[in-house]
GUDOFI-944269 format. One record per residue: residue in one letter; x, y, z of N, C-alpha, C in turn; residue number from 1. Coordinates in Angstrom, 2 decimals, always signed. Atoms other than C-alpha are relative to their C-alpha. Layout:
residues N
 code      nX      nY      nZ     caX     caY     caZ      cX      cY      cZ pos
    A       X       Y       Z       X       Y       Z       X       Y       Z NUM
...
This chain:
residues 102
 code      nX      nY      nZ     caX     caY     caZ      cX      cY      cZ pos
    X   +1.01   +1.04   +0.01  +61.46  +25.57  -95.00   +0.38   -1.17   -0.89   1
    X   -0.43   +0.64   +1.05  +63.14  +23.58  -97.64   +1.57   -0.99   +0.93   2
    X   -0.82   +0.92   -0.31  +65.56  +21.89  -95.47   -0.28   -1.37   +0.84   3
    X   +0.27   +1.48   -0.06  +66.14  +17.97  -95.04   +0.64   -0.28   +1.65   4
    X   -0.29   +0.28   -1.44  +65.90  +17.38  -90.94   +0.45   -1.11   +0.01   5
    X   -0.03   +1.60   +0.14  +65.80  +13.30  -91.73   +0.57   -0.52   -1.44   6
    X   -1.03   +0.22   +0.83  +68.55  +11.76  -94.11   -1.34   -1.48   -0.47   7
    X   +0.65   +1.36   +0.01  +65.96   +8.31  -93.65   -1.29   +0.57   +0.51   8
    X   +1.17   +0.30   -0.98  +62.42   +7.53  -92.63   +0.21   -0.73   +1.08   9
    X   +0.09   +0.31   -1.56  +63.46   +5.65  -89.95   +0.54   +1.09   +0.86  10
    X   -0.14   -0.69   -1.14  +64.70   +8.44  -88.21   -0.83   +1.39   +0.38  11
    X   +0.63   -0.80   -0.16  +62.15  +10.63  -89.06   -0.94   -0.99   +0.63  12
    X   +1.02   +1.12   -0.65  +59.78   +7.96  -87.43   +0.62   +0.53   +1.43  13
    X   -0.44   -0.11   -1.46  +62.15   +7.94  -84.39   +0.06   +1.38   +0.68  14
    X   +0.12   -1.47   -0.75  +62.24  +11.78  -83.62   -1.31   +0.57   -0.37  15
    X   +1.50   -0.26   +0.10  +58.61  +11.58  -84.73   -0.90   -0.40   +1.36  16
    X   +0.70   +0.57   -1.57  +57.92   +9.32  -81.76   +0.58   +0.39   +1.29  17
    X   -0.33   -0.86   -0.99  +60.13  +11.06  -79.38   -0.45   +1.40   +0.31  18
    X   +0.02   -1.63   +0.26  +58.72  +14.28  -80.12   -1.72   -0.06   +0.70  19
    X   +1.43   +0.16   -0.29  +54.85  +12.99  -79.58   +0.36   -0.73   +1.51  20
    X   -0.26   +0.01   -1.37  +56.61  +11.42  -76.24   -0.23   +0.84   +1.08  21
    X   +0.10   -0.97   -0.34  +57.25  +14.68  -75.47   -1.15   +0.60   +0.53  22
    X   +1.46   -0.52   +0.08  +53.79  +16.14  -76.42   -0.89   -0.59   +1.39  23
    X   +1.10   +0.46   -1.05  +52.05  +13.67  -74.19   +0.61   +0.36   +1.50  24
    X   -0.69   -0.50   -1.30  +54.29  +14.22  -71.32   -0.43   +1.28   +0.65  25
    X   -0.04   -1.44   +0.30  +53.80  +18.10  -71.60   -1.82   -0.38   +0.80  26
    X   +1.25   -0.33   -0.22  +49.91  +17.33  -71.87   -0.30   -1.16   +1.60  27
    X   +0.09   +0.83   -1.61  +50.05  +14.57  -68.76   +0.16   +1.06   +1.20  28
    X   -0.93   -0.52   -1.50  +51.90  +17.04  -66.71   -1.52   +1.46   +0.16  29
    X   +2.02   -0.97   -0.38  +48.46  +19.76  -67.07   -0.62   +0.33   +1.05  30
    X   +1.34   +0.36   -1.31  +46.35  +20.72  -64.18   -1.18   +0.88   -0.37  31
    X   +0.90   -0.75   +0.38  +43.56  +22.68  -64.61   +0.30   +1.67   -0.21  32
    X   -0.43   -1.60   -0.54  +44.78  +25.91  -63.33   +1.25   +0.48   -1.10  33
    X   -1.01   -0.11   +1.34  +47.44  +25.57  -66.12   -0.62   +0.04   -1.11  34
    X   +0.65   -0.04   +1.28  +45.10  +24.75  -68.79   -1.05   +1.33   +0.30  35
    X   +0.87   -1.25   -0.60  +42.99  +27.70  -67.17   +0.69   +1.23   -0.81  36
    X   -1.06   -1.64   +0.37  +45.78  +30.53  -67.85   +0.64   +0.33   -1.41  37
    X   -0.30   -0.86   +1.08  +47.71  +31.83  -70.75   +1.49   -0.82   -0.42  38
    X   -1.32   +0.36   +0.54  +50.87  +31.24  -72.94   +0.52   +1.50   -0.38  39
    X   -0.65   -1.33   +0.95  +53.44  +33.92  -74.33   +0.89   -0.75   -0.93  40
    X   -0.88   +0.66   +0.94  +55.07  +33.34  -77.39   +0.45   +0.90   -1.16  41
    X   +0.69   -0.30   +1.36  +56.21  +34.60  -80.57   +0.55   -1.07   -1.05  42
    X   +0.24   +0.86   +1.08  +55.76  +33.31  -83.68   +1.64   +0.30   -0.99  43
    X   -1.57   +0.13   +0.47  +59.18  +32.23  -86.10   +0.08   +1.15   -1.46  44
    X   +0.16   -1.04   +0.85  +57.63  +34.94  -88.83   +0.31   +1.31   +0.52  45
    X   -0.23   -1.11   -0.49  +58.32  +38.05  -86.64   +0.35   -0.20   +1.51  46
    X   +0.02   +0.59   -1.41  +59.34  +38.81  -83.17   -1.01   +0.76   +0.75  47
    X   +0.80   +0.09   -0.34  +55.88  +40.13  -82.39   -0.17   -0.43   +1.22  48
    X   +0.19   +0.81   -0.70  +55.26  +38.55  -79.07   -1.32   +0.34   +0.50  49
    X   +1.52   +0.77   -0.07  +51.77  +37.20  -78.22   -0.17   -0.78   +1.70  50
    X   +0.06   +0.65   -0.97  +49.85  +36.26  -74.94   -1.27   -0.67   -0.31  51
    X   +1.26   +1.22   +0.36  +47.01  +33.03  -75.47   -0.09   -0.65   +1.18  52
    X   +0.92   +1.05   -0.84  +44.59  +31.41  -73.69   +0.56   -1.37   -0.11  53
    X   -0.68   +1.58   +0.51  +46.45  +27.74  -73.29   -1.43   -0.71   -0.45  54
    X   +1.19   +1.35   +0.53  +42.99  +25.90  -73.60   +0.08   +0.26   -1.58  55
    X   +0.44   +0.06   +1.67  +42.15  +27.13  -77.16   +0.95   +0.19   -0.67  56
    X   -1.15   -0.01   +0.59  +45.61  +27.02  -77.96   +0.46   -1.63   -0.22  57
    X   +0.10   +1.66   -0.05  +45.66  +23.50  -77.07   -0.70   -0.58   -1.04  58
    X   +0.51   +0.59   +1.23  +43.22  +22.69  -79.21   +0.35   +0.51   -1.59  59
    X   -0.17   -0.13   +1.28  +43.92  +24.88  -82.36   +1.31   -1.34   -0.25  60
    X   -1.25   +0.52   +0.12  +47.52  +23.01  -81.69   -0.37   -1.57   -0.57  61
    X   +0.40   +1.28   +0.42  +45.63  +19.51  -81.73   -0.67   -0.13   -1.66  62
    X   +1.06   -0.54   +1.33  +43.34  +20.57  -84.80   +0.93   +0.16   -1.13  63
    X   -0.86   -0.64   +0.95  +46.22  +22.01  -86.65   +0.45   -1.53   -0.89  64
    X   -0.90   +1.30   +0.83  +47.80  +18.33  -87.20   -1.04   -0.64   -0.82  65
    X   +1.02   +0.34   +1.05  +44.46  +17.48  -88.83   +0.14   +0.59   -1.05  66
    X   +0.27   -0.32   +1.23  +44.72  +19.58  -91.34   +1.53   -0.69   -1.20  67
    X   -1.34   +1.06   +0.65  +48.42  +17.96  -92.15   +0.06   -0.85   -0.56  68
    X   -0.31   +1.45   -0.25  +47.78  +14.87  -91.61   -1.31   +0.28   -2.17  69
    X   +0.87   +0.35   +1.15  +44.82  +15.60  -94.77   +0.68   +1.12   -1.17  70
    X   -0.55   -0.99   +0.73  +47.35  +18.35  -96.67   +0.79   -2.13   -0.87  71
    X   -0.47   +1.03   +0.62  +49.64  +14.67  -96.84   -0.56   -0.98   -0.86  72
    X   +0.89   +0.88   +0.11  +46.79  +12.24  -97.30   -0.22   +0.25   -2.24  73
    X   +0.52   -0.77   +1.00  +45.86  +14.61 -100.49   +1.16   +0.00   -0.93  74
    X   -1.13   +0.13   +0.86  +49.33  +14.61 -102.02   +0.57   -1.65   -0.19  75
    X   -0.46   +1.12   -0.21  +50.00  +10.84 -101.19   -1.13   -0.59   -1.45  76
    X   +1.17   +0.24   +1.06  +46.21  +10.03 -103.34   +0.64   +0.34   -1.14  77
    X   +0.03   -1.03   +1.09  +46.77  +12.85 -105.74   +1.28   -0.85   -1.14  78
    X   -1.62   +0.21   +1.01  +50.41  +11.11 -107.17   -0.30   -1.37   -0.08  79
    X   +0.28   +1.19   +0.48  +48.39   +7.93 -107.08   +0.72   -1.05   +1.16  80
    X   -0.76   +0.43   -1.02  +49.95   +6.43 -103.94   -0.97   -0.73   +1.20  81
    X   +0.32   +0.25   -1.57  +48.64   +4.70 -100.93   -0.09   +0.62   +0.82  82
    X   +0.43   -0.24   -0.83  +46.94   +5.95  -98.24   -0.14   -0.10   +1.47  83
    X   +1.08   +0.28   -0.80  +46.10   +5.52  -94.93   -0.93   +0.10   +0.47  84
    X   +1.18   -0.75   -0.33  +42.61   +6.10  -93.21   -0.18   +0.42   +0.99  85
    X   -0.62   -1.03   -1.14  +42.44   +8.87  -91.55   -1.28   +0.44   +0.47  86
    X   +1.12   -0.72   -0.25  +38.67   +9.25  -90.89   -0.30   -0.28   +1.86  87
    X   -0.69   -0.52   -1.75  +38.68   +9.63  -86.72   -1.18   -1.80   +0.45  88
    X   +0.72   +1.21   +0.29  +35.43   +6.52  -86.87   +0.79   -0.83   -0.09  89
    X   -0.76   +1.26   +0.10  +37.51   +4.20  -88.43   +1.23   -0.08   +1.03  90
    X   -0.40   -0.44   -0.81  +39.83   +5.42  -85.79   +0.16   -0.99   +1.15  91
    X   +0.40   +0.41   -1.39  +37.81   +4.92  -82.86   -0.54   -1.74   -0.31  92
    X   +0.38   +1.17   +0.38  +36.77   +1.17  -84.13   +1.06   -0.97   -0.33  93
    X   -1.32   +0.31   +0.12  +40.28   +0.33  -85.01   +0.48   -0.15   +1.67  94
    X   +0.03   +0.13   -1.21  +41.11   +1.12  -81.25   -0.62   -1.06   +1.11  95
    X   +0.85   +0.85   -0.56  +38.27   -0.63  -80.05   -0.11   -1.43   -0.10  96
    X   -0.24   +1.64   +0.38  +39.15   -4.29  -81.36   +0.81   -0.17   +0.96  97
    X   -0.86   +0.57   -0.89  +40.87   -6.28  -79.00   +0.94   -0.83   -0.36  98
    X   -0.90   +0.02   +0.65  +44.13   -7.24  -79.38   -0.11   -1.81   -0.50  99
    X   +0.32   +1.48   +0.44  +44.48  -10.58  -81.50   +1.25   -1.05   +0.78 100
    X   -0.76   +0.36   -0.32  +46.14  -13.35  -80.46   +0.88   -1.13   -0.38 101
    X   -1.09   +1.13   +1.39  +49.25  -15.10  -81.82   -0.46   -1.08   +0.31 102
């Protein structure tokens, strides 16, 4: 867990945004009957293997990066640092402005 994937932030940016490319792709490609059925997997702690419901897997999966995104938020504050705002409101209102124009 201690090892350095990204030498830079820019390239942790860039295989940050290829990776959420990914993600959406994955979740575009969906049909119901897929989100209906199951996953197998196991987990990188044992080789256990596991069969899940994709829906509520989907979501813990979405849910999970919330708690990240406020594990970082909390260490970024905590050392006295800048922030961004991460409350889902300011979010959806941020979104909702229309784009300005040069």
């Amino acid at each position: 867990l201690d090892a350095i994937l990204f030498e830079t932030f820019d390239a942790l940016r860039a295989a940050r945004v290829a990776e959420d490319a990914r993600i959406a792709a994955y979740a575009d490609g969906l049909n119901e009957t897929r989100i209906a059925g199951t996953i197998s997997y196991r987990r990188l702690s044992g080789p256990e293997p596991f069969v899940q419901q994709l829906a509520p897997a989907l979501a813990h999966w979405f849910n999970h990066q919330t708690h990240h995104r406020g594990q970082t938020h909390a260490l970024l504050t905590g050392l006295g640092q800048p922030s961004i705002e991460l409350d889902l409101l300011f979010f959806q209102r941020e979104q909702a402005k229309p784009a300005s124009s040069p």
